[in-house]
C-alpha positions as CSV (number, residue, x, y, z in Angstrom):
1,X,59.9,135.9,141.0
2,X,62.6,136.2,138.6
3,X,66.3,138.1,139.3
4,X,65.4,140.9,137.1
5,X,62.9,141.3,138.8
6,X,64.0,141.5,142.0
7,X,67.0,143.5,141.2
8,X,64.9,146.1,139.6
9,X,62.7,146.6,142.8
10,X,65.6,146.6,145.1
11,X,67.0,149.5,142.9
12,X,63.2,151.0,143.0
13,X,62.7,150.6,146.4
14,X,65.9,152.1,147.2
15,X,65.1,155.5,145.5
16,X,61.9,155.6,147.4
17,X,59.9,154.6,144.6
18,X,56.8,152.2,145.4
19,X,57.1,148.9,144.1
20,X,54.0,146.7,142.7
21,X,55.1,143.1,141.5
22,X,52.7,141.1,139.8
23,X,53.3,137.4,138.7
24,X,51.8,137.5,134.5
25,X,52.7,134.1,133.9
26,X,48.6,133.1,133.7
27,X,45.5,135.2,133.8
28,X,44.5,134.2,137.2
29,X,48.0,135.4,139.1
30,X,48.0,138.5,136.9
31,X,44.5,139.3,138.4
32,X,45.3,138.3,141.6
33,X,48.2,140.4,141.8
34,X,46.0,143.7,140.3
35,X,43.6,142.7,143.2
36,X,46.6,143.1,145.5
37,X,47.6,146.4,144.3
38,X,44.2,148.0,144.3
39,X,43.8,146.8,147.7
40,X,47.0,148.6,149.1
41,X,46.3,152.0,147.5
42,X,42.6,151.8,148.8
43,X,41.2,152.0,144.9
44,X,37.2,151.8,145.1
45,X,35.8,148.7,145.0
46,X,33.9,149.5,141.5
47,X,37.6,149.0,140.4
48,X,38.6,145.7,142.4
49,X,34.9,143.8,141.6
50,X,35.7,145.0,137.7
51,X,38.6,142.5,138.2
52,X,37.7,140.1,139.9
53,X,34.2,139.4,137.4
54,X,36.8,139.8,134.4
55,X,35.2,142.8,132.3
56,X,36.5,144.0,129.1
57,X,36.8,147.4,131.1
58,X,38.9,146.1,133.8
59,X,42.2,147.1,132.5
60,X,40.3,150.4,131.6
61,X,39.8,151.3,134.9
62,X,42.7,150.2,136.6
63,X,44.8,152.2,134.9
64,X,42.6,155.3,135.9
65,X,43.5,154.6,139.0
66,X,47.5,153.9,138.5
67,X,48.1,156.2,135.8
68,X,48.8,158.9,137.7
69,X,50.8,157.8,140.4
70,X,54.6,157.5,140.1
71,X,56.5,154.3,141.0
72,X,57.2,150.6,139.1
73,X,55.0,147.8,138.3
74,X,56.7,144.6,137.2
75,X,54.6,142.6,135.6
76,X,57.1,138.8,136.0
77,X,57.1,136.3,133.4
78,X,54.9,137.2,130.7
79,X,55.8,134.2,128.4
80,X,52.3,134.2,127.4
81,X,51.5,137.5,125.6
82,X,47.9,136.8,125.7
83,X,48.0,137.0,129.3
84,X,48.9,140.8,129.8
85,X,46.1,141.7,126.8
86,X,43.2,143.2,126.5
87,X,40.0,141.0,126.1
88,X,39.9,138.0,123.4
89,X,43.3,139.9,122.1
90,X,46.3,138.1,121.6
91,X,49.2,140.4,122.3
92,X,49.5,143.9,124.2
93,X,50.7,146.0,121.3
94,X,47.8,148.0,120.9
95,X,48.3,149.3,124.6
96,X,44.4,148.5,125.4
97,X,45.8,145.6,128.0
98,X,47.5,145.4,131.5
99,X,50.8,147.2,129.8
100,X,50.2,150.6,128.5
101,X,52.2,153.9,127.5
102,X,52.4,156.9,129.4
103,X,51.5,158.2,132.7
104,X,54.2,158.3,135.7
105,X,54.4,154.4,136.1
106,X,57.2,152.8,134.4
107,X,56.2,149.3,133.4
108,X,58.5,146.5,133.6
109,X,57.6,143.0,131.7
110,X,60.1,140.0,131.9
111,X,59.2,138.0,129.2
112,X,61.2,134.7,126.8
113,X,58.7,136.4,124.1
114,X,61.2,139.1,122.0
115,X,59.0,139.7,119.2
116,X,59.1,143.2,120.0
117,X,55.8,143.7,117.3
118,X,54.3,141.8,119.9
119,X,54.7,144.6,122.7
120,X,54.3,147.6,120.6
121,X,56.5,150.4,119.2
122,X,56.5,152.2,122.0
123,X,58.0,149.7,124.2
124,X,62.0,149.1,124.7
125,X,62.9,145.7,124.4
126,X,66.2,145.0,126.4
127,X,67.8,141.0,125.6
128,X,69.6,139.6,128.5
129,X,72.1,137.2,128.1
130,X,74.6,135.0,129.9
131,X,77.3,135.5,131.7
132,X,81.2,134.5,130.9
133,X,82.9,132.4,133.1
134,X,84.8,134.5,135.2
135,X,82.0,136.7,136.2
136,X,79.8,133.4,136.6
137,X,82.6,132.7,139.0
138,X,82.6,136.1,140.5
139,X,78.8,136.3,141.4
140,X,79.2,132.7,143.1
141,X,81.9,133.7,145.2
142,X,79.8,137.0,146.0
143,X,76.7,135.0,147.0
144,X,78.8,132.5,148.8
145,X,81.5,135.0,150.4
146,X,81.8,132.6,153.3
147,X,82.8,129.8,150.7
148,X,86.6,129.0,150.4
149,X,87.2,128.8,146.7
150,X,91.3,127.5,146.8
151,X,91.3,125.6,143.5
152,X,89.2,127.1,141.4
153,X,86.2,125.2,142.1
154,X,83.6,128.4,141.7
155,X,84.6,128.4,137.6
156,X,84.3,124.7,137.2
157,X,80.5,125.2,139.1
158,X,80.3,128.6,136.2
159,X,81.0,126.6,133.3
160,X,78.7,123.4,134.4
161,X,76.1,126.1,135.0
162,X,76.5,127.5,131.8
163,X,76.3,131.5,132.8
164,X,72.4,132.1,133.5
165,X,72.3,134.4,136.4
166,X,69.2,133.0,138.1
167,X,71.0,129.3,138.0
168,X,74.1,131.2,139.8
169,X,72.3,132.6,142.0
170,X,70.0,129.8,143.6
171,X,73.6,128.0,143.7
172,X,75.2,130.6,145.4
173,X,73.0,131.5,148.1
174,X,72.3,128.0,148.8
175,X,75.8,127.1,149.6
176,X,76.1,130.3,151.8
177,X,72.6,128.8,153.3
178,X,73.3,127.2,156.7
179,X,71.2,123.8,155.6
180,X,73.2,123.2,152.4
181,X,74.0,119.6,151.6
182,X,77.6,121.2,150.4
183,X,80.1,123.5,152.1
184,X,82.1,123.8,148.7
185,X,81.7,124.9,145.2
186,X,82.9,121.4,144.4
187,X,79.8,119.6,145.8
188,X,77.2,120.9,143.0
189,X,79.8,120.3,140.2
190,X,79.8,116.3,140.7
191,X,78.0,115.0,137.6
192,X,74.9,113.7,137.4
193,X,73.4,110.8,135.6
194,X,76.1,111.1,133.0
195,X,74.7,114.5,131.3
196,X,77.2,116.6,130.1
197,X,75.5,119.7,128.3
198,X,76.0,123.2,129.7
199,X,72.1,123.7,129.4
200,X,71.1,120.7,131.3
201,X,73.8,120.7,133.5
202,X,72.6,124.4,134.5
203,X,68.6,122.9,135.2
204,X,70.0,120.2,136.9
205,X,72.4,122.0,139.7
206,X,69.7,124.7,140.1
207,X,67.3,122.0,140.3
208,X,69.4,120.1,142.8
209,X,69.9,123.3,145.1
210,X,66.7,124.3,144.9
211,X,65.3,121.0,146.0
212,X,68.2,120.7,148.7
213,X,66.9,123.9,150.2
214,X,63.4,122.4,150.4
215,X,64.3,119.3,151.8
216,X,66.7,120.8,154.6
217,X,63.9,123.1,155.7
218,X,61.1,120.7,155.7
219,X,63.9,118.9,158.1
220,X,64.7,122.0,159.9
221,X,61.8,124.5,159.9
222,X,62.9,126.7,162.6
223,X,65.6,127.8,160.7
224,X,65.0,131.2,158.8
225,X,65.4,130.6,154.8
226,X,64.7,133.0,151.5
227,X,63.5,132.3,148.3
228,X,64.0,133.1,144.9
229,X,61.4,132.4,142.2
């Protein structure tokens, strides 16, 4: 699940709204995450089978059923337009799909498609961008309070990381993790394989942290661990 994502539900969650995420990055996540909705607000099972056989009314009445109730569904990387459509359709705009307009759910789609024709007119299309060094610094010290930053070690890891706020965070909480390979924002900065751009230095620290993570609790599964996806 992406940061936006997550950060949006947190803020959700903490005004007592009910939170539904739903991975859209292929048809059979999306439906599987629908199913999972419909089965925690006990919708009938007219509603659920519609689903799971695939009809071209299955959006139709799952929406009868959410329309009218108040809270946020987050439908997470919806790279594939296709995917939150309606039948042989290849984008949502016409609001027939999994994303419509109206009613007391707000809809939230995170998405590397910006064509906003693509979505419709009546959604809002926000871009998110990187972050500048210093506050790519800042959010690595925050995840990694317990990390001693004494020469400046948290901007060289922002700049090799390049700013995207997903990459900073895996970094960050795996350093404050207590099976981390490194105990300094040094550690992740040390080159690798001679690449130099910001880009793939970004994929491959995240990659390297990630992957450090997995390996330390295959190696040490009693010990509690969190993910970010």
């Amino acid at each position: 699940m992406s940061t936006v994502a997550l950060c949006a539900a947190a803020e959700a969650r903490r005004r007592g709204r009910p939170v539904w995420l739903v991975n859209a990055s292929d048809a059979e996540s999306l439906r599987g995450g629908v199913l999972e909705i419909l089965h925690q607000i006990d919708a009938p099972e007219a509603v659920a089978r519609a689903v799971r056989e695939g009809t071209a009314t299955a959006p139709d009445r799952v929406w009868e059923v959410l329309s009218g109730r108040r809270g946020l569904l987050v439908l997470d990387n919806a790279d594939d337009p296709g995917v939150p459509a309606a039948g042989d359709a290849s984008a949502p705009a016409d609001g027939t799909g999994w994303i419509r307009p109206g009613g007391g759910l707000m809809v939230l789609v995170t998405t590397r498609h910006t064509d906003a024709s693509t979505w419709g007119a009546w959604v809002r299309m926000r871009a998110l961008g990187t972050l500048d060094d210093a506050s790519a610094a800042a959010v690595l010290r925050r995840a990694a309070s317990q990390v001693d930053d004494p020469g400046g070690e948290a901007l060289a890891l922002a700049r090799r990381l390049g700013g995207p706020p997903l990459a900073l965070h895996l970094a960050g909480a795996y350093l404050a993790a207590p099976f981390a390979r490194w105990r300094s924002f040094a550690g992740p900065c040390r080159p690798v394989g001679g690449r130099s751009s910001r880009r793939r230095a970004s994929s491959d620290v995240a990659h390297r942290c990630h992957h450090g993570a997995r390996d330390r609790r295959t190696r040490s599964p009693q010990r509690g661990h969190g993910d970010v996806r």
